[in-house]
N, C-alpha and C positions, 0 to 999 in steps of 0.2 A: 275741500268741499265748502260749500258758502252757506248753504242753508241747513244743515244737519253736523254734529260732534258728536265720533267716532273715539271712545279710548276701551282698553283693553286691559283689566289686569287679573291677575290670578283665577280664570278661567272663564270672567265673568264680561260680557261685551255690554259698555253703555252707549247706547245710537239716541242723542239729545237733536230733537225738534228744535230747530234753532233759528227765528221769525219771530224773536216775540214783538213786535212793532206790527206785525200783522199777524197776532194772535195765534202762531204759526200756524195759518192758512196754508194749507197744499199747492204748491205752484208744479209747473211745470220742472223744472228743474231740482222741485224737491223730491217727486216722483224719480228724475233721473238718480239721484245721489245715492236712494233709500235703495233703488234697486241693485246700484251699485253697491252700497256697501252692506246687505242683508248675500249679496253674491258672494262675497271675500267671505262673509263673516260664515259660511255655510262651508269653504273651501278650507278652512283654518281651523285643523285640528283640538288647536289649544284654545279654544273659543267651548266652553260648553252648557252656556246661557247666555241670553241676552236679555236686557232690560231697556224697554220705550218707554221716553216721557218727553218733556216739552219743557223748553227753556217760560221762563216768566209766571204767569197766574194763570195759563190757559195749557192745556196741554196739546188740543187744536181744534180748531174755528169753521175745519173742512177744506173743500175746496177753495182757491183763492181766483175767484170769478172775475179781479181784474189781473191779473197775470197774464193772460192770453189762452186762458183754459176755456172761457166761453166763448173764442173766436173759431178752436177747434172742433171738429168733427168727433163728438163724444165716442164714434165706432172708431177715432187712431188711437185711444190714448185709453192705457192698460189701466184697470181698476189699480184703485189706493191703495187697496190689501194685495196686490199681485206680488211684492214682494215677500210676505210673509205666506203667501198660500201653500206653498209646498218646502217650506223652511221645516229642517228636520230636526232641528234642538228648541228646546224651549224660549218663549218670548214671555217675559213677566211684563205689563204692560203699568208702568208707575204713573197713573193720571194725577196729575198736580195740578188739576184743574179742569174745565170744562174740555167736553167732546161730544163735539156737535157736528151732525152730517158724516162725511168722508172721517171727521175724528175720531165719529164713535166707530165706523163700520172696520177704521185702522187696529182701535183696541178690541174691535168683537174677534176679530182677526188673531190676536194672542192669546194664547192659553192660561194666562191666571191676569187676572185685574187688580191693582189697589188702586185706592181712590184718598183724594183728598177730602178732605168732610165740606171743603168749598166748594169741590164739580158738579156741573150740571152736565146730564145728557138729554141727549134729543135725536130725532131721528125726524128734523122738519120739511121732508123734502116733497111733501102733501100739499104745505099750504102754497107753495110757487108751480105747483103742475110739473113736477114731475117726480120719482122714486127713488129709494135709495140704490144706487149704480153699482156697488162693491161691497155685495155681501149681505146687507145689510136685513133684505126682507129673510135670506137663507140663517142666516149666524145668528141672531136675535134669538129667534123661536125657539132655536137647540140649546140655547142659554139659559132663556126664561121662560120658555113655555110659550105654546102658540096663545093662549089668552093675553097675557103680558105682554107681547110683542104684537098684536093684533091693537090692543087700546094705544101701547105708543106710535106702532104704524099711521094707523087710521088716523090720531086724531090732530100728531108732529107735537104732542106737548111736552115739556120737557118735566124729567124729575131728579133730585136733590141724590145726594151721594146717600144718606138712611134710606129713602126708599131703593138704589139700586141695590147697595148691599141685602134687602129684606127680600129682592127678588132674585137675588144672585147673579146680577149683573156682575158686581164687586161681589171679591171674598175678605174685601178688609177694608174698614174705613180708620183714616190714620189726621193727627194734627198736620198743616203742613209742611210743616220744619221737619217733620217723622218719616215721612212718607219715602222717601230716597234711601234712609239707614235701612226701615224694614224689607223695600225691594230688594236692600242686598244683601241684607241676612237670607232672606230667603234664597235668592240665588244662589248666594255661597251653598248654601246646601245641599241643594240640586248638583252644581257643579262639583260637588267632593262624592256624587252618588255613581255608579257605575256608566258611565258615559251610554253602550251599546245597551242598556237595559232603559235608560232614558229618553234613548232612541225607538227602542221598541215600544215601550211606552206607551209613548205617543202617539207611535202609529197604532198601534190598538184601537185606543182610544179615539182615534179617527177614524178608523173603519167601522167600530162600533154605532156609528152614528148614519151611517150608508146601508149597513145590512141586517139582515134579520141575526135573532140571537144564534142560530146554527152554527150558523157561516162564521160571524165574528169570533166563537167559543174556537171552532176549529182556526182560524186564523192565531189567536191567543197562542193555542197551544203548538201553534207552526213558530212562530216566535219564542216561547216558552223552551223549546227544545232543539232552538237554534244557540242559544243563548247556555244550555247548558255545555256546551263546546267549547267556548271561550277561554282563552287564559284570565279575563277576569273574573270569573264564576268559580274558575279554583280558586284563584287569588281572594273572593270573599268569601271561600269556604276555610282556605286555610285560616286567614285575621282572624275568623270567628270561635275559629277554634283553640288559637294562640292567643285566642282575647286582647289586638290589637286593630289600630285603623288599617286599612285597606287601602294597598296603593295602586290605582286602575289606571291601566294603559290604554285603554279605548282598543283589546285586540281579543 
């Protein structure tokens, strides 16, 4: 791959934006790579987090409008987030820097945020006449609230990594020498937690955001007592019992 670095170790997948000379701007063939390698990485059992960040000071810039992205037909070419949209393990998204445009709509796209204390977001696609394309008016709101995401919508201005952590854009604002160790502590964690319960999780939590509270409570508990079936669920019943760690098989 030319534009993106792919490495894999002890359960944790790092997928490095990798463009910094074009602020790793979204090209066409970055689109192709991400979706390639969010495919494998979704296929590969021993994979059970993944961590997005960006080579250089930026983590990315958006679209890359000389690429030959503004030559195409905006209805051929799949949103930025299309790879992450129905990715079923977690995405920690480590911003090392600004994400602007298509950047941001890629990290609203992941389930947990760190931020470097240097990024700026934005979501400027107002003041050139046209909207965010991938996500960005839906994921926003769910994040920070339709007022927060209505002032940044409306007005494209950007704000500083303290104001997104205050609105819970980011859940952590880190130095940026820090920012990579913390992503993978946290991941490590995640990935030592019961893979099919990580799984379910998630999807809860996704459907919680579609449906009324009924429906989602009953979904929980369809999940809830699917999961009590598992040979993981004895296996962390026994550890708990023998007061040791738990070793999960994802079955």
């Amino acid at each position: 791959m030319r534009t993106i670095e792919l490495s894999i170790a002890d359960g944790v997948a790092e997928v490095l934006l990798n463009r910094p000379d074009k602020r790793n701007a979204i090209s066409d063939e970055m689109r192709a790579e991400l979706a390639e390698a969010f495919k494998a990485l979704a296929a590969d059992d021993a994979v059970r987090c993944v961590i997005l960040t960006g080579a250089g000071t930026v983590f990315c810039a958006g679209v890359d409008l000389g690429s030959g992205n503004a030559a195409t037909n905006p209805a051929e070419r799949p949103r930025v987030s299309a790879p992450l949209d129905d990715f079923g393990k977690p995405v920690i998204a480590a911003l090392n820097g600004s994400a602007i445009g298509g950047g941001l709509e890629l990290a609203l796209a992941c389930d947990i945020r760190l931020s470097s204390n240097t990024a700026i977001f934005s979501l400027p696609e107002v003041k050139i006449g046209s909207l965010p394309g991938s996500g960005g008016t839906q994921r926003l709101a769910r994040v920070v609230g339709i007022g927060r995401a209505s002032e940044m919508l409306l007005t494209g201005a950007p704000i500083d990594a303290a104001q997104a952590l205050t609105i819970g854009l980011v859940t952590r604002v880190c130095e940026p020498d820090e920012l990579l160790a913390a992503a993978r502590e946290m991941a490590g964690i995640i990935a030592r937690n019961a893979p099919l319960s990580i799984r379910a999780a998630k999807q809860a939590l996704g459907r919680s955001l579609d449906v009324e509270l009924g429906e989602g409570l009953r979904y929980e508990r369809e999940l809830f007592l699917g999961l009590a079936q598992t040979e993981d669920r004895q296996e962390g019943r026994a550890a708990f019992r023998e007061k040791r760690t738990p070793s999960f098989k994802g079955r």
